[in-house]
BAKOL-699137 format. One line per field, with one value per atom (N, C-alpha, C): residue number from 1; x, y, z; residue in one letter; chain. Coordinates in steps of 0.02 Angstrom, whole numbers. Layout:
<rs>
num: c(NUM  ...) $
c1: c(X  ...) $
c2: c(Y  ...) $
c3: c(Z  ...) $
residuo: c(a  ...) $
cadena: c(A  ...) $
</rs>
This chain:
<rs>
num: c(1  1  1  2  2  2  3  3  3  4  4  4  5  5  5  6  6  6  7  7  7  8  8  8  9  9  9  10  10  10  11  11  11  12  12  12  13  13  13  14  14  14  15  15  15  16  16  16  17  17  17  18  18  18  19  19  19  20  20  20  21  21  21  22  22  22  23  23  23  24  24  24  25  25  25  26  26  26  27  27  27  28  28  28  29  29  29  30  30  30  31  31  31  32  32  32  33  33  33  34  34  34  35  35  35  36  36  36  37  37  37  38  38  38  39  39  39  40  40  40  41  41  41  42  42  42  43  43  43  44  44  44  45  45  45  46  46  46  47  47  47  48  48  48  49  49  49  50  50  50  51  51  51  52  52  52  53  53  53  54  54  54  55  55  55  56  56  56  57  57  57  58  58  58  59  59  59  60  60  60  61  61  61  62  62  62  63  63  63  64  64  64  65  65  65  66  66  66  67  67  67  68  68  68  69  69  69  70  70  70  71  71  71  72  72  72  73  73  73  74  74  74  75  75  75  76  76  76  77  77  77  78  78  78  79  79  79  80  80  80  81  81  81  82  82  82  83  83  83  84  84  84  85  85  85  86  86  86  87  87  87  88  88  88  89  89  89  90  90  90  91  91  91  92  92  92  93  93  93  94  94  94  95  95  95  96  96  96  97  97  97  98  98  98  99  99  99  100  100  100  101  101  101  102  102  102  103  103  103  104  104  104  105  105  105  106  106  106  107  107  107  108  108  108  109  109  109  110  110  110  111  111  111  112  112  112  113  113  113  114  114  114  115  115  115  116  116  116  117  117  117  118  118  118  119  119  119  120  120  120  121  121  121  122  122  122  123  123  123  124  124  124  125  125  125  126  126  126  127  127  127  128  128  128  129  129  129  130  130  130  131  131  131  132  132  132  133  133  133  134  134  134  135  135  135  136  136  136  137  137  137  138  138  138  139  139  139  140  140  140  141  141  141  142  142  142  143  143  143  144  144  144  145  145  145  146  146  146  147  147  147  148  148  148  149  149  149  150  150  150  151  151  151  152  152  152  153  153  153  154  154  154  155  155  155  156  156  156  157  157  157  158  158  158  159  159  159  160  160  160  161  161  161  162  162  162  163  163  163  164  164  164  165  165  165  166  166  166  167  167  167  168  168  168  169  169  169  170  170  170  171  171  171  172  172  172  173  173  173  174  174  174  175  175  175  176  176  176  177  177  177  178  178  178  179  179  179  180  180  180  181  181  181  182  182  182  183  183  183  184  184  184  185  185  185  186  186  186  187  187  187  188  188  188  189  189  189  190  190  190  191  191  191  192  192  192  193  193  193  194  194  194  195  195  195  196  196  196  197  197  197  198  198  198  199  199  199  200  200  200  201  201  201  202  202  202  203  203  203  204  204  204  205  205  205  206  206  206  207  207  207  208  208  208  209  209  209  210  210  210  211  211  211  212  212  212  213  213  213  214  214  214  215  215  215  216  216  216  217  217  217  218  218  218  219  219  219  220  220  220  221  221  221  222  222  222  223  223  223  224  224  224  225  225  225  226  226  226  227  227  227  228  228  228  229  229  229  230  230  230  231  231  231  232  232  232  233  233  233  234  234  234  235  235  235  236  236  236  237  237  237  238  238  238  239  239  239  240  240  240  241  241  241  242  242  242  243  243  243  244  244  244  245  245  245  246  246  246  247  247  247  248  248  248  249  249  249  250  250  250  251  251  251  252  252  252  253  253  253  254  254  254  255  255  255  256  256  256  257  257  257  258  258  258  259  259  259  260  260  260  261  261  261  262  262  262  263  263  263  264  264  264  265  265  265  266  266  266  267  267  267  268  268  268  269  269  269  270  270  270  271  271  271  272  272  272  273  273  273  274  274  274  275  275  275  276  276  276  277  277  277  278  278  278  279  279  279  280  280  280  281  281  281  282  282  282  283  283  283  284  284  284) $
c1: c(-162  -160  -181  -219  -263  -213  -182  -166  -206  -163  -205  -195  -253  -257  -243  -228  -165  -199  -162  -192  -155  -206  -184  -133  -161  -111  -48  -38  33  84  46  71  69  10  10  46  51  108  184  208  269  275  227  205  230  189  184  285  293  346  396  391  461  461  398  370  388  376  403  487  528  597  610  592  597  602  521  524  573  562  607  682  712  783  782  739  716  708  674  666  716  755  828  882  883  936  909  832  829  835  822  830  925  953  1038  1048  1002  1021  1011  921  927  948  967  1002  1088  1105  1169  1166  1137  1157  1079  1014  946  915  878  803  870  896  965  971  1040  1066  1000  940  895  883  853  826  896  949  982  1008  997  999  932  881  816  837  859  874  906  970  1013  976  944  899  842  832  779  835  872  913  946  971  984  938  882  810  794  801  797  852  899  956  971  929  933  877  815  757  774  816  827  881  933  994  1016  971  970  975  970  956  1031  1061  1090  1177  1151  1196  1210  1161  1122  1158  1148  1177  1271  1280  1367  1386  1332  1351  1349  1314  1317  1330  1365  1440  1381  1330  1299  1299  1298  1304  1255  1241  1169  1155  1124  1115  1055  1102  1086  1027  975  918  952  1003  1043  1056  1093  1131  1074  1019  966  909  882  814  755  766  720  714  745  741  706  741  694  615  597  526  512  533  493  497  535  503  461  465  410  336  333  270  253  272  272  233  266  274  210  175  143  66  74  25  23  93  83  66  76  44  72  169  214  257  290  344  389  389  464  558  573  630  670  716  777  839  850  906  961  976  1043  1089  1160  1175  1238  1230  1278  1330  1376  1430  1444  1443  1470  1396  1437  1394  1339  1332  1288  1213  1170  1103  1077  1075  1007  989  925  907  888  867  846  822  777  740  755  755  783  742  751  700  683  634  576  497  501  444  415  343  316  358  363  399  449  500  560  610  626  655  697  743  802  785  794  780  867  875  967  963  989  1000  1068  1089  1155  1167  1211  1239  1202  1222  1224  1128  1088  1030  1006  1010  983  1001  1070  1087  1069  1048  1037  941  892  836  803  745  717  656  654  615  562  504  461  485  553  564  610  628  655  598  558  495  425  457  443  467  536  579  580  532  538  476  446  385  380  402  425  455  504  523  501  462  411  361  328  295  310  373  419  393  425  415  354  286  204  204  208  203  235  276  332  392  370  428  492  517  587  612  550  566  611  577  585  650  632  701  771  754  815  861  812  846  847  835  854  917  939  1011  1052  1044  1085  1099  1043  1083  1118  1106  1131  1198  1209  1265  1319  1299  1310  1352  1294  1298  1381  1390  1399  1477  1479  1557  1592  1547  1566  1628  1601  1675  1738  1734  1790  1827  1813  1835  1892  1861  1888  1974  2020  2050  2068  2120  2130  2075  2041  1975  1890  1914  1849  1820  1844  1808  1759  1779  1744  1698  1697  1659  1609  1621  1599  1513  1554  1516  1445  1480  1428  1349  1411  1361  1339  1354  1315  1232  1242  1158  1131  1158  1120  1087  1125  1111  1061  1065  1017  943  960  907  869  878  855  798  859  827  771  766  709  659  672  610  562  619  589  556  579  543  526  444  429  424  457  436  377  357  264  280  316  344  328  367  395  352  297  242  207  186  149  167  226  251  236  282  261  185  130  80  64  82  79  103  179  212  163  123  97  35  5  -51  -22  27  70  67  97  126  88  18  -37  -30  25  40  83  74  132  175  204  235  309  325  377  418  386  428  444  406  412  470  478  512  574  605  651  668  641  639  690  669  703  773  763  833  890  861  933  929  895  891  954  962  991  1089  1070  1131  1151  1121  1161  1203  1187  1221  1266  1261  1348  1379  1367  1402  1414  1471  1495  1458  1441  1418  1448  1477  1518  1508  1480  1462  1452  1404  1387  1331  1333  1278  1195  1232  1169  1120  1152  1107  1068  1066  1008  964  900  826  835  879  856  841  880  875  799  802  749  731  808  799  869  868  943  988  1044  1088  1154  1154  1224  1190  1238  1236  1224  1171  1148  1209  1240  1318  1339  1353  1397  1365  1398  1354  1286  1309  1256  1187  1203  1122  1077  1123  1086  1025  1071  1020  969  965  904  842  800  720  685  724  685  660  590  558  583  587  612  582  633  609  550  578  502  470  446  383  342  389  351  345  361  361  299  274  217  176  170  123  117  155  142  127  128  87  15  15  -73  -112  -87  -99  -159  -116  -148  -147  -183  -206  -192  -201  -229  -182  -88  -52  2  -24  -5  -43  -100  -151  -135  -116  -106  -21  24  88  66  23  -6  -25  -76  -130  -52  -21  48  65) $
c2: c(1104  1041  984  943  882  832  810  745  676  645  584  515  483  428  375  374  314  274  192  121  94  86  59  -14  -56  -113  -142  -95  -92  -69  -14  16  -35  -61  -100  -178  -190  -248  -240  -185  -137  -118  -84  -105  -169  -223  -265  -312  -301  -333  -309  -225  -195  -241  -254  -269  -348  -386  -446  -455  -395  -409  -397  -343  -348  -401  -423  -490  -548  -529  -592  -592  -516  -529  -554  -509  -517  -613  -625  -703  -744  -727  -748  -755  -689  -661  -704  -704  -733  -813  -837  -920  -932  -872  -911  -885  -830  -816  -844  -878  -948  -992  -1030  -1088  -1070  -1020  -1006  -998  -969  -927  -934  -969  -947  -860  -859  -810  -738  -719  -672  -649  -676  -673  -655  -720  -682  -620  -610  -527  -476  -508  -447  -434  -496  -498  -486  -499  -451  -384  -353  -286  -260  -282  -279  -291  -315  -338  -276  -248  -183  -133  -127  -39  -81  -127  -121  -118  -131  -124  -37  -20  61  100  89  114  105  42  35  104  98  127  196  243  305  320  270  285  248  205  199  204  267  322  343  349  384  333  266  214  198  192  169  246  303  367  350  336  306  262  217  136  180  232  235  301  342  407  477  499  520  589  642  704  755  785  844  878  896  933  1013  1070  1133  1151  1186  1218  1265  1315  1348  1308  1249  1217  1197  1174  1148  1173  1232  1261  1221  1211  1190  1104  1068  1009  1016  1066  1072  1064  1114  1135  1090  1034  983  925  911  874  887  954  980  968  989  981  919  876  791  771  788  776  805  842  872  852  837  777  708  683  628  610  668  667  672  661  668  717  737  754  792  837  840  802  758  699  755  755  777  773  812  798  788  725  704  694  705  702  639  607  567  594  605  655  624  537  520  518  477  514  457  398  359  390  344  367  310  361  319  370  341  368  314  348  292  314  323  327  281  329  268  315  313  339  301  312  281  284  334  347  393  426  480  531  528  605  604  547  563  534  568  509  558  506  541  528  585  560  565  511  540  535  575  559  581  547  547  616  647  702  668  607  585  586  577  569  610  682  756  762  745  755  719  677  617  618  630  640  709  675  743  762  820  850  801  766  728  672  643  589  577  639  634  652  684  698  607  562  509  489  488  445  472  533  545  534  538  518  446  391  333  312  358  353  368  438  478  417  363  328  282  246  201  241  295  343  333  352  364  282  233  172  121  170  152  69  63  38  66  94  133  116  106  74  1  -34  -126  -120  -66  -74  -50  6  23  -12  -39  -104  -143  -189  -250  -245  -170  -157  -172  -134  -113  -181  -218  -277  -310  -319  -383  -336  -292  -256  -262  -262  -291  -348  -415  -473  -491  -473  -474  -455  -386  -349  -402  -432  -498  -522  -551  -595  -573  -504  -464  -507  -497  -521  -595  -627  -703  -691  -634  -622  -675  -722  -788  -798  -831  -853  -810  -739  -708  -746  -748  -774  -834  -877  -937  -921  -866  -838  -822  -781  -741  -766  -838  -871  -900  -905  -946  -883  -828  -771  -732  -724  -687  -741  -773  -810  -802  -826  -792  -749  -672  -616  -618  -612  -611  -669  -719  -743  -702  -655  -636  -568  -533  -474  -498  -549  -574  -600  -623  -639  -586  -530  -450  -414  -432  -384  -434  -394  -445  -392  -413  -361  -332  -345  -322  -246  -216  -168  -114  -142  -86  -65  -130  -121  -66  -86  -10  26  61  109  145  102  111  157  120  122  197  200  277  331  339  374  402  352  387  440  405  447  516  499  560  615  591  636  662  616  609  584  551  528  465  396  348  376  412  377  429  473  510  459  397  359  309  282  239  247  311  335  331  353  365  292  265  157  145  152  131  156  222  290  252  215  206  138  106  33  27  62  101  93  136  171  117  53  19  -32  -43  -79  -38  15  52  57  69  88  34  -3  -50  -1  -12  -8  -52  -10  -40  -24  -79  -24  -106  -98  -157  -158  -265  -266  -262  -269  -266  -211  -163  -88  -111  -146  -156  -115  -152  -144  -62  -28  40  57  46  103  75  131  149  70  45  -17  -65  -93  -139  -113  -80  -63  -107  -149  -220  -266  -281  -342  -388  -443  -488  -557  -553  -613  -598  -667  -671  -649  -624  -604  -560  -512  -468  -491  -547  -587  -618  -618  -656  -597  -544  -481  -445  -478  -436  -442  -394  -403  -364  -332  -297  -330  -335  -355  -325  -369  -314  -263  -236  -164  -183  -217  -229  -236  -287  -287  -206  -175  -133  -80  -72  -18  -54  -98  -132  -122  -112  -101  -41  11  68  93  55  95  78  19  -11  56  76  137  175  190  225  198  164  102  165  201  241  307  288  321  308  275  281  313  308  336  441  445  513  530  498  505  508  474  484  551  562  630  697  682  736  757) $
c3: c(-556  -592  -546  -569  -524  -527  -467  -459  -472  -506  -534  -511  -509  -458  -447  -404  -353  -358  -393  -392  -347  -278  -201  -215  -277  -263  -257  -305  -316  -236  -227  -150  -109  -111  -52  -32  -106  -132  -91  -101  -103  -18  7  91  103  100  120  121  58  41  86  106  158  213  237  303  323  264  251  265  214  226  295  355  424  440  440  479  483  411  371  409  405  412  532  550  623  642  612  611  606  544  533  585  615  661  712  725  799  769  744  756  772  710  734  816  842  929  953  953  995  969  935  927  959  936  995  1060  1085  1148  1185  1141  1193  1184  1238  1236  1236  1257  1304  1223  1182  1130  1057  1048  1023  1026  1105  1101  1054  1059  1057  982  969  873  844  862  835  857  888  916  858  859  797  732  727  651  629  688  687  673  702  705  625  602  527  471  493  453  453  501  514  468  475  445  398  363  266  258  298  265  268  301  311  271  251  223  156  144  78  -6  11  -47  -52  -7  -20  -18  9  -11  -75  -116  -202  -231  -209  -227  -243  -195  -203  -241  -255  -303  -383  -380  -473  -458  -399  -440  -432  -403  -403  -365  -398  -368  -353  -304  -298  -362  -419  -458  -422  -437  -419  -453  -408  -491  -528  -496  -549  -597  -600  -654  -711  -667  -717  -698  -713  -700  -739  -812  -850  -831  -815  -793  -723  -677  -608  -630  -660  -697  -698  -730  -765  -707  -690  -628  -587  -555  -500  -554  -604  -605  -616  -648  -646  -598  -526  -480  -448  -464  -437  -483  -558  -567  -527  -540  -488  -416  -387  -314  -272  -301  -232  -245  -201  -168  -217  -267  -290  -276  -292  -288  -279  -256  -239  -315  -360  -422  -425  -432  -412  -506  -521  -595  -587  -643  -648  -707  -700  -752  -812  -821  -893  -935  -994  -1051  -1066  -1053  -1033  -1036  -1060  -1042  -1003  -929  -904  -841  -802  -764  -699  -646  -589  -542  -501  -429  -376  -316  -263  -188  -135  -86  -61  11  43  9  -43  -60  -88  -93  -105  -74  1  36  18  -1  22  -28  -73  -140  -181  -207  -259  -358  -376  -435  -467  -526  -518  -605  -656  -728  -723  -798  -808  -860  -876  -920  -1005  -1009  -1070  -1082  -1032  -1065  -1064  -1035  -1053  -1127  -1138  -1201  -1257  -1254  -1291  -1312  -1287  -1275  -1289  -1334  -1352  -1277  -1271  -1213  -1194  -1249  -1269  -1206  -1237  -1213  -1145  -1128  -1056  -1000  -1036  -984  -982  -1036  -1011  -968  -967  -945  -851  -837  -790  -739  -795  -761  -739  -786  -752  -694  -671  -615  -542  -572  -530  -507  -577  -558  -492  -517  -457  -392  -380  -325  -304  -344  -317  -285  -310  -330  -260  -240  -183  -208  -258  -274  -251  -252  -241  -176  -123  -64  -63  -97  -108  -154  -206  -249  -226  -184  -167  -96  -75  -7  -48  -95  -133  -164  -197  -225  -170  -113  -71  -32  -28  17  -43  -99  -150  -171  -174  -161  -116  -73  -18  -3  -14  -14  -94  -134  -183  -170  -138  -105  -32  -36  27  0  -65  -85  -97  -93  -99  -18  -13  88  74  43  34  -29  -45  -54  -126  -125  -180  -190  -131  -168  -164  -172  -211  -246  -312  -349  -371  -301  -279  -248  -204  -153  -179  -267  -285  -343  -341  -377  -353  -275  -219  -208  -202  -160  -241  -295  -346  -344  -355  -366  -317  -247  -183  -174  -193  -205  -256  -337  -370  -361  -324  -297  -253  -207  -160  -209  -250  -290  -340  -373  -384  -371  -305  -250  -213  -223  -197  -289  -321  -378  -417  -472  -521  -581  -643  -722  -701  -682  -688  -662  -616  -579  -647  -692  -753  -805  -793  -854  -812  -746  -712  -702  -701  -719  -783  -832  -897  -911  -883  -900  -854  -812  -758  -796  -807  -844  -904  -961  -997  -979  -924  -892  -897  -839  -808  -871  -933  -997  -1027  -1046  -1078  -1144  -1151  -1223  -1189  -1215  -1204  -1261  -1305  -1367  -1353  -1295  -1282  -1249  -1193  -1164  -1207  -1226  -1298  -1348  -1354  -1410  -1374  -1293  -1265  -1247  -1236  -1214  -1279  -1350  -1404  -1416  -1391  -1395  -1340  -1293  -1221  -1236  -1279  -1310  -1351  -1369  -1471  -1438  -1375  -1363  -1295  -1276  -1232  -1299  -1361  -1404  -1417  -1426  -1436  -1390  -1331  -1285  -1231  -1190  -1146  -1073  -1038  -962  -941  -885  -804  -750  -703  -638  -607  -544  -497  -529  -546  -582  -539  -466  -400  -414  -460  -483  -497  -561  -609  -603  -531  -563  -554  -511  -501  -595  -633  -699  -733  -802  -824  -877  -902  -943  -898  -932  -906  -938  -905  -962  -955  -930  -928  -987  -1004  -1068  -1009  -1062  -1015  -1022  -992  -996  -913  -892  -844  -790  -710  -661  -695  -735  -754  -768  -794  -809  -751  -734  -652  -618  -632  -593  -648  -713  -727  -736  -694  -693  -737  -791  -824  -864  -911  -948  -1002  -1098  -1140  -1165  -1194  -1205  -1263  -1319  -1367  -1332  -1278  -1251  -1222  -1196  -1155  -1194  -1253  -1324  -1333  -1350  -1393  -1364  -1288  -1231  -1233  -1259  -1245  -1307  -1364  -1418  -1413  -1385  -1382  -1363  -1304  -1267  -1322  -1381  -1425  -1485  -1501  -1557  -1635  -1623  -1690  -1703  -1677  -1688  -1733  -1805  -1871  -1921  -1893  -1944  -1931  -1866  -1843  -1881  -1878  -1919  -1992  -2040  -2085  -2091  -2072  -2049  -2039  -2003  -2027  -2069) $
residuo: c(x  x  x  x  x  x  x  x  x  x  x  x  x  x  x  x  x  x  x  x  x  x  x  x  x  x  x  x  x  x  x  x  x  x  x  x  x  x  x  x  x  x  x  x  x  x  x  x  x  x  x  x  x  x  x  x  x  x  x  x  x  x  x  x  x  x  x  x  x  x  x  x  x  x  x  x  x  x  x  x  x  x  x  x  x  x  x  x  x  x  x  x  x  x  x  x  x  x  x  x  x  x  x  x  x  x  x  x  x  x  x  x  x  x  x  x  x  x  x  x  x  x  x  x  x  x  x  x  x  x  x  x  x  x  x  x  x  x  x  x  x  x  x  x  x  x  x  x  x  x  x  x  x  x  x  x  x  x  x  x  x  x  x  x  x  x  x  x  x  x  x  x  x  x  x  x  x  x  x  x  x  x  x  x  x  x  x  x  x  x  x  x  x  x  x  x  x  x  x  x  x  x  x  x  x  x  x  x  x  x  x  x  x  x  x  x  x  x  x  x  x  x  x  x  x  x  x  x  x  x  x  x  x  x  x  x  x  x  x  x  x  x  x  x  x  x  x  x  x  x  x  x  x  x  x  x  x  x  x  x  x  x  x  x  x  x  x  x  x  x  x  x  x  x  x  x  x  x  x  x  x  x  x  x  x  x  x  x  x  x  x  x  x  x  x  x  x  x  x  x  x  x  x  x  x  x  x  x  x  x  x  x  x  x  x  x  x  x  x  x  x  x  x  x  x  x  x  x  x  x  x  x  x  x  x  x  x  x  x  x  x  x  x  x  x  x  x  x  x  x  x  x  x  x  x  x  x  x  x  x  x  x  x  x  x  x  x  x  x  x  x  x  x  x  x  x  x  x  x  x  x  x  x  x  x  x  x  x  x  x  x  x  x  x  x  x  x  x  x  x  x  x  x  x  x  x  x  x  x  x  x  x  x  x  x  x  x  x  x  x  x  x  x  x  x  x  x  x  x  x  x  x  x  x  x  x  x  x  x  x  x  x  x  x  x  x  x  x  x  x  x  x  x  x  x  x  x  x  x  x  x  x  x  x  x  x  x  x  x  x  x  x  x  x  x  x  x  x  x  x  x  x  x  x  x  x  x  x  x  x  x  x  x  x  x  x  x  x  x  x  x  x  x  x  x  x  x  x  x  x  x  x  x  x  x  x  x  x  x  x  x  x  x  x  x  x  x  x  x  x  x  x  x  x  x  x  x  x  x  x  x  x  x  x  x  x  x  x  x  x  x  x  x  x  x  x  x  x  x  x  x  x  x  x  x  x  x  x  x  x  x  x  x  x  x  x  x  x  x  x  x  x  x  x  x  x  x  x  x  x  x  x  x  x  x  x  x  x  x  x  x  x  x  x  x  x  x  x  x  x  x  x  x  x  x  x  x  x  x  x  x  x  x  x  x  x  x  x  x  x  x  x  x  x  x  x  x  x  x  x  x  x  x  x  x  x  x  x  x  x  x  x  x  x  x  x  x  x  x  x  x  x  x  x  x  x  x  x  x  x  x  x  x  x  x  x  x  x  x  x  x  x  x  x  x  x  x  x  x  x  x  x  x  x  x  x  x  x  x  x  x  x  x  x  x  x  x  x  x  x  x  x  x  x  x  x  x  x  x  x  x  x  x  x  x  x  x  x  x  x  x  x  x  x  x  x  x  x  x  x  x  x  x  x  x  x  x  x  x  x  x  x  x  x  x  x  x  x  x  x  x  x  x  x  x  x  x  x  x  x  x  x  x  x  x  x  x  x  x  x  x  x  x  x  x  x  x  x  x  x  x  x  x  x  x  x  x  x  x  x  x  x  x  x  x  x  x  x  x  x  x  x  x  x  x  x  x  x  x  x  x  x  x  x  x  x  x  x  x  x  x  x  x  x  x  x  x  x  x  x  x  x  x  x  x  x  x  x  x  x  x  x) $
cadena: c(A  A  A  A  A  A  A  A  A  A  A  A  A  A  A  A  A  A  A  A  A  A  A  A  A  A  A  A  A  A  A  A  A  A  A  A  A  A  A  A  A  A  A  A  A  A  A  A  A  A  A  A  A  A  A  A  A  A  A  A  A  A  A  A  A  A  A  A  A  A  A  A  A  A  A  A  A  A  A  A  A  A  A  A  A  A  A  A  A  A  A  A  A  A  A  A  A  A  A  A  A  A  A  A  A  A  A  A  A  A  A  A  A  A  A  A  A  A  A  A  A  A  A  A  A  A  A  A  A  A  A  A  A  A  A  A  A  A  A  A  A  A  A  A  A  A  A  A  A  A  A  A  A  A  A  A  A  A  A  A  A  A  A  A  A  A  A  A  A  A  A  A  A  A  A  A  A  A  A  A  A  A  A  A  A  A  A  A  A  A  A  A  A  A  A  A  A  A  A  A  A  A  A  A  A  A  A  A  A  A  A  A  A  A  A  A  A  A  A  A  A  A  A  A  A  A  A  A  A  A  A  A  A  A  A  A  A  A  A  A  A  A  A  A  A  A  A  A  A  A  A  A  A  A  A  A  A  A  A  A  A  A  A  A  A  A  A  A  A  A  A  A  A  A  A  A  A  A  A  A  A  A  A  A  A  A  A  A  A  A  A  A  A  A  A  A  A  A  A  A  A  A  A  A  A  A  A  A  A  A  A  A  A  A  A  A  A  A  A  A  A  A  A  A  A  A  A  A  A  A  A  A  A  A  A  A  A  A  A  A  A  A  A  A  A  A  A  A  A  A  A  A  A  A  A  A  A  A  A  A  A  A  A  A  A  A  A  A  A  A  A  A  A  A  A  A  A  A  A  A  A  A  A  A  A  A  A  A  A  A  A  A  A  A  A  A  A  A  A  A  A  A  A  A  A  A  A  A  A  A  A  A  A  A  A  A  A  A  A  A  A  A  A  A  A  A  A  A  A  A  A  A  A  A  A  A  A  A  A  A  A  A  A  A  A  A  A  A  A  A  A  A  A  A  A  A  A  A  A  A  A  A  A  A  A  A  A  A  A  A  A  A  A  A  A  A  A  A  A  A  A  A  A  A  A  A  A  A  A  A  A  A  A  A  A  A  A  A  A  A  A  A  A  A  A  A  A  A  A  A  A  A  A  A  A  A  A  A  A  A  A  A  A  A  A  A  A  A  A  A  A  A  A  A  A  A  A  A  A  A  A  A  A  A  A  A  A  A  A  A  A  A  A  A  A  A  A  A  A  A  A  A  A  A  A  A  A  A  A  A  A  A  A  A  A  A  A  A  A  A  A  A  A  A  A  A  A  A  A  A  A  A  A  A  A  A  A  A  A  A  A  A  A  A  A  A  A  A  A  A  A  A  A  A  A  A  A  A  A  A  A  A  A  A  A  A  A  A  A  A  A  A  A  A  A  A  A  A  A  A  A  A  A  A  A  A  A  A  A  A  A  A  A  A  A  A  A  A  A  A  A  A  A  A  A  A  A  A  A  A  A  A  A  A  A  A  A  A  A  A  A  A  A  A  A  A  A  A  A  A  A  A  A  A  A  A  A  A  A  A  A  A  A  A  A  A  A  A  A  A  A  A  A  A  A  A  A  A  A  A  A  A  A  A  A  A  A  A  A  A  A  A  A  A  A  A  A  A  A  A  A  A  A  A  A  A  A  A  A  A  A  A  A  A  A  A  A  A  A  A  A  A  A  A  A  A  A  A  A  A  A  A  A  A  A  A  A  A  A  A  A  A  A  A  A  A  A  A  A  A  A  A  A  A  A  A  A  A  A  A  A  A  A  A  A  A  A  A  A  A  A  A  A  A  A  A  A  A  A  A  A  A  A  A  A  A  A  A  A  A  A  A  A  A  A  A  A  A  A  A  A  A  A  A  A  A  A  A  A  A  A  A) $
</rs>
């Protein structure tokens, strides 16, 4: 099966942006060293600013793995799901993801990793169940896309620090919640400066390549659309961009963090795909 071809910009967007947060946080660290302490204290907080830049990018995955309850899934347990990722994966160009399961009944899914080599794919119990074959093999290829795409890099250090940043106010005891108020926008300021919607439309638009049909993800977009109105979601809203849609009601901190574009929009985008798939439901 021919792997299909990689649009450099996006990658290189996604490059560029990791490379940026280094600096970014390196720069940071050194102006409060010299302004404290001079050239001495600098060196040694850029030092520190690298070995924590290192240690998001290697351990990441598996930080974001802990925030949403996430367990190894066996190929015993799931052979036919194995299947279907490896080969995904193997149109798309990378790596088979590592299967990670989330146990409640929830539908969603999420990618997180450094990348093509090295990445977690994680679904929940509820959306194997919930999804027709059609539409979980969208829903995976989307992620797969994130993965080719290296999104997963940017996305999964953006959770993890605003996560982060966010569990701070826990610290301030009485006044969390003052804390909490200061540092939630902070945080979701930061995660939106690192991601733009546009992320999801190319995906979107990959995924169908990937499938050869947009109208399985399409169909599954509307299905975890359907089922975040019935169902309450609880978790850290710092998750967000990892999942497949937003699944927090947009109220309160939760709104602050979401970058997903709506789902009508990216359904409408993905029927364009195939202009002439009513006339084919007809023709049925």
């Amino acid at each position: 099966m021919t792997p299909m071809r990689r649009n450099v910009l996006p990658v290189l967007a996604n490059v560029l942006k990791a490379w940026a947060l280094v600096l970014g946080a390196c720069a940071l660290l050194g102006a409060i060293g010299f302004a404290a302490g001079g050239y001495r204290l600098l060196s040694i907080l850029v030092f520190c600013a690298l070995l924590l830049a290192g240690g998001a990018y290697w351990y990441s995955d598996r930080v974001a793995l802990g925030l949403v309850g996430a367990r190894e899934l066996p190929l015993g347990e799931a052979p036919v799901l194995h299947s279907a990722i490896e080969r995904l994966a193997a149109v798309a160009g990378v790596l088979k993801p590592r299967l990670y399961l989330i146990a409640d009944g929830h539908p969603r899914a999420l990618a997180a990793g450094r990348g093509p080599r090295a990445s977690v794919l994680v679904v929940s119990a509820g959306l194997v169940s919930a999804l027709t074959p059609a539409e979980l093999e969208g829903v995976i290829a989307h992620e797969l896309a994130h993965v080719r795409n290296r999104d997963v890099v940017v996305q999964t250090s953006a959770v993890v620090i605003a996560a982060a940043v966010v569990e701070t106010s826990r610290l301030g005891g009485w006044l969390a919640r003052a804390l909490l108020f200061v540092l939630g926008p902070v945080a979701a300021a930061f995660v939106h400066l690192l991601l733009s919607p546009k992320r999801e439309f190319a995906a979107d638009a990959a995924a169908a390549q990937l499938c050869g049909s947009p109208h399985g993800l399409a169909d599954a977009l509307v299905r975890l659309e359907q089922a975040n109105e019935l169902v309450h979601f609880e978790g850290s809203p710092a998750t967000e961009p990892l999942y497949t849609i937003n699944p927090f009601a947009e109220e309160g901190l939760a709104a602050l963090f979401a970058t997903h574009p709506p789902v009508s929009e990216r359904v409408r985008r993905l029927r364009a795909l195939d202009p002439g798939w009513h006339e084919k439901l007809r023709a049925a």
